[in-house]
N, C-alpha and C positions, 0 to 999 in steps of 0.2 A: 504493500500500500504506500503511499505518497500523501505524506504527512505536510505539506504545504499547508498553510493558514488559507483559509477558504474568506476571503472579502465578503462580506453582505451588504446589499444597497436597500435601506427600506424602499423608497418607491414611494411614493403619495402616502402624506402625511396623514388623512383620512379613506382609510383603506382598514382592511382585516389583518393586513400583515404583522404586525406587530404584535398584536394575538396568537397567529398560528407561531408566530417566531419563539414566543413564548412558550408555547405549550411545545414546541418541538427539544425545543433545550433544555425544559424536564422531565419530559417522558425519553428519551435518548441519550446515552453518554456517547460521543464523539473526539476520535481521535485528533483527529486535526481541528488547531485553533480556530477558532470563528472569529471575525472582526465585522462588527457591524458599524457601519456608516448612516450615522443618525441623528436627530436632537435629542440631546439627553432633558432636556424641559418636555419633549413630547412624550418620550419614554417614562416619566415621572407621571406624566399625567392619564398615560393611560396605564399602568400601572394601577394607579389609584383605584379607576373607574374597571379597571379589569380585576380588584382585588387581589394580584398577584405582590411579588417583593421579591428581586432580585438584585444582590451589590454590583452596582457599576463601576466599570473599571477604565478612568480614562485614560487613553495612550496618547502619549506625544510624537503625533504623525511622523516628524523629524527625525525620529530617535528608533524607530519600532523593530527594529533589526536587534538592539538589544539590552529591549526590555522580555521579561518575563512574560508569556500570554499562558494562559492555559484555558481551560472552559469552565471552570469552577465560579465565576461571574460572568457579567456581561462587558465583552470587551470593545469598548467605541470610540471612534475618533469622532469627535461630536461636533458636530455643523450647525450654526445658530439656526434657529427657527423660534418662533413663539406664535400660539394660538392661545387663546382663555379657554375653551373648553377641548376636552379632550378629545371630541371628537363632531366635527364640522362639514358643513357641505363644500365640495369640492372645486374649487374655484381656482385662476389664477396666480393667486398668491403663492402659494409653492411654487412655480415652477423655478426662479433662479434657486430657491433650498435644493430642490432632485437633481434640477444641471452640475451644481455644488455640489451632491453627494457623488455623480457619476464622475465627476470630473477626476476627485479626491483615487477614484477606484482606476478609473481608468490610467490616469499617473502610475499607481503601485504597481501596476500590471506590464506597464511602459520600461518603468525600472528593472522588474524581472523579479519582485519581491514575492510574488506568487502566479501560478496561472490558471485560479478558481474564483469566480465569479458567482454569485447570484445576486440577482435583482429582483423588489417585489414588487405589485402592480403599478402603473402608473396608466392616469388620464389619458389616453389615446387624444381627447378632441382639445383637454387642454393645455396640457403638455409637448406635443408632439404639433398641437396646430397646425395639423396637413401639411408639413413638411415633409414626414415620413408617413408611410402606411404602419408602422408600428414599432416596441421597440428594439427588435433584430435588426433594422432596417437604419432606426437610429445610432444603436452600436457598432455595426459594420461600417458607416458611415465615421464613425470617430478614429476609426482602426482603418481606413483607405479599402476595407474587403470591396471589393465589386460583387464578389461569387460568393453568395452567402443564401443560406436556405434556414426553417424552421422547422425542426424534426419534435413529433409528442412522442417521447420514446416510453415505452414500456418493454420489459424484457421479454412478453411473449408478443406483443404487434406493438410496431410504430407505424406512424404516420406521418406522412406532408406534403405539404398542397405547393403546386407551381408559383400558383397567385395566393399572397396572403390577405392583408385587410386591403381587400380590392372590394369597388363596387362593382355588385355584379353584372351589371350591363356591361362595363368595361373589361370584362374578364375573356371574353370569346376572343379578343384583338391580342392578348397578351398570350396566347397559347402558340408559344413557338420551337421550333425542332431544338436551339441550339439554346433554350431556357429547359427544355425537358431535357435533355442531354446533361448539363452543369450541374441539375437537383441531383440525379441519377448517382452521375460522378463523385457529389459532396457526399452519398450518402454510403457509396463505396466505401471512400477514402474512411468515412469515419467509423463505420464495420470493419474495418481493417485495422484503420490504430486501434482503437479499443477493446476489439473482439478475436481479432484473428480468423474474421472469416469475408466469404463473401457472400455479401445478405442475399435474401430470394426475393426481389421487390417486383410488386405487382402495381400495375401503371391502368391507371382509370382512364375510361373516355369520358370526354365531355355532355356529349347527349347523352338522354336516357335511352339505356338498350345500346348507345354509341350509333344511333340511327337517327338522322334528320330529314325532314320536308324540304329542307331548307338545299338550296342549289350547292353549296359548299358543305361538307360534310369534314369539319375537323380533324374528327377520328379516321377520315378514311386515307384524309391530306396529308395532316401532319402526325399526328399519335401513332400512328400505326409503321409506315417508314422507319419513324426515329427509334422506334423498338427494334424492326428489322435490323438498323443499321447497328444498335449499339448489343445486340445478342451478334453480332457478327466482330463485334471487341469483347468477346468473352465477359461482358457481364451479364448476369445470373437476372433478366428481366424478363418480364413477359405483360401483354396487353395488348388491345386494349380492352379490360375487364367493365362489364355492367356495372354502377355502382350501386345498385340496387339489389347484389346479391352478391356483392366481393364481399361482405363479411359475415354473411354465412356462415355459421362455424364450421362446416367442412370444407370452406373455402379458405375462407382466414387462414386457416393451418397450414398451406402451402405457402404462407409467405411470411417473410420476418419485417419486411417494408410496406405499406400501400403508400406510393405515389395520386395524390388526388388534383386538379384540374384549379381547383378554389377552396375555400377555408372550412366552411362549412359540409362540402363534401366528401371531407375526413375526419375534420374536429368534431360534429357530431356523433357519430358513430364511436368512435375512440371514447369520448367522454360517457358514452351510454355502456360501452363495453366494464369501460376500468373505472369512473368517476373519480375519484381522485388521485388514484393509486398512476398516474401518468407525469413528464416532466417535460418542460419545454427546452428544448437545446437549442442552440445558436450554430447551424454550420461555418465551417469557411472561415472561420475567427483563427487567427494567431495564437487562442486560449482558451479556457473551455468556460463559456456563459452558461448558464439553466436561471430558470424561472419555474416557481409553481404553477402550474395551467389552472390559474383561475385570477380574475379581474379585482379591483380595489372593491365592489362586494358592496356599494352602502348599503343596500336592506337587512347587514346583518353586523351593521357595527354598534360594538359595546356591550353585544348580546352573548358574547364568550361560547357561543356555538361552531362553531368553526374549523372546521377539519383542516388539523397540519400533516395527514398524510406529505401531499404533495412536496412540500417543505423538509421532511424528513427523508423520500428518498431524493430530493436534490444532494441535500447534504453529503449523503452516504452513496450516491453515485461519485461526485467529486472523492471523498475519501479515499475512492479504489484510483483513480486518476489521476 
């Protein structure tokens, strides 16, 4: 195992994350150090409101190579923030606090101080501000990746879609040979470093049935070729599968990857399969991102209901990594 200190980025200040973060780092002992990137005044305060109590332990960004970390507190390099209640509707206001927490994260990782990552939700519309489609897209972006993909990995099926948070009308335009090719590739490469194998990914059509009315027929144009072409590079692919019965359970079991077409038709399926037991990776990065597959949540904050599945096996994936 590789015991690197694993960075954590809370993510949106009014979110569940800090919750599930909580609850994962008492129900778990973890070998490798945790550094969380946060406000220690929000952390106090939802403490309070979450009835929990753990000693924080502040590090001196400057110095952290050698100070002592261990997981017996909570370890933070703490970034101003202040709100009066502990937990608030989701506005504006954070976003130079998350740019400031990524930034802090993305530096150490720059440096070479570790090469584990997690991030937790953040505001897609106010955050990200249609800059990005989401934040793989903002990350890779800070890190120069051009070839970057989103994998919901679970160890009996993963998943990922061509097009991420695309609107769907604009999604049939973005379906192309040498963008289906790159995901395929990313997802080789990373069944390889981490796995030692080479995945069996199963590549969805875009229609349903992969059959259209329509004069141009996607699946017939492009999906189906670029399978051809890349089963003739000796990866382990095959398509274009119905997606209305690739996960079938006696279907699913022929593959370790589904490749999907748009976000939805993979990440439903997957979330109905595993619900929380899934973790979102970051391809094509320089280092390894994860994110728990699930959004800042307000219908359930403050309410200490909240499953840190997801959060728990990020952790304990990076630990093996």
């Amino acid at each position: 195992m590789n015991y690197k200190p694993i960075i954590v980025v809370a993510g949106e200040p009014n979110s569940i994350f800090l919750e599930i973060f909580f609850k994962a780092i008492k129900l778990k002992k973890y070998h490798c150090p945790i550094i969380l990137i946060a406000s220690k005044d929000l952390i106090n305060l939802q403490m309070k409101k979450l009835k929990v109590n753990f000693k924080v332990n502040i590090l001196n960004i400057e110095n952290l190579k050698r100070q002592k970390i261990n997981n017996k507190s909570i370890n933070l390099i703490n970034v101003n923030y202040t709100q009066k209640k502990a937990f608030q509707k989701i506005t504006n206001k954070s976003n130079k606090y998350i740019e400031n927490c990524f930034h802090i994260a993305f530096s150490l990782i720059k440096k070479k101080y570790t090469h584990k990552l997690i991030n937790g939700p953040i505001s897609k519309k106010h955050f990200l501000n249609k800059k990005f489609y989401g934040v793989t897209e903002y990350i890779a972006d800070n890190f120069s990746t051009k070839k970057n993909g989103m994998l919901i990995y679970n160890k009996k099926l993963s998943v990922c879609p061509v097009t991420t948070h695309l609107p769907l009308k604009f999604v049939s335009n973005s379906i192309k040979k040498k963008v289906i090719h790159e995901k395929i590739d990313l997802i080789n490469r990373f069944y390889k470093k981490n796995f030692n194998i080479k995945p069996r990914i199963g590549v969805l059509g875009l229609n349903p049935h992969c059959e259209t009315i329509d004069k141009f027929n996607e699946d017939e144009k492009i999906i189906k070729p670029i399978i051809k072409y890349l089963k003739r590079s000796r990866y382990n692919v095959s398509g274009p599968l119905s997606s209305d019965t690739a996960f079938l359970k006696d279907n699913r079991k022929n593959f370790d990857v589904i490749l999907g077409m748009y976000h939805d038709q993979v990440l439903t399926p997957i979330k109905t399969l595993f619900e929380y037991d899934a973790i979102n990776i970051t391809l094509g990065l320089p280092f390894t991102r994860i994110s728990p597959d699930h959004g800042p949540n307000q219908k359930m904050l403050g309410k200490n209901l909240s499953n840190p599945l997801s959060l728990i096996r990020s952790i304990s994936f990076l630990e093996k990594n």
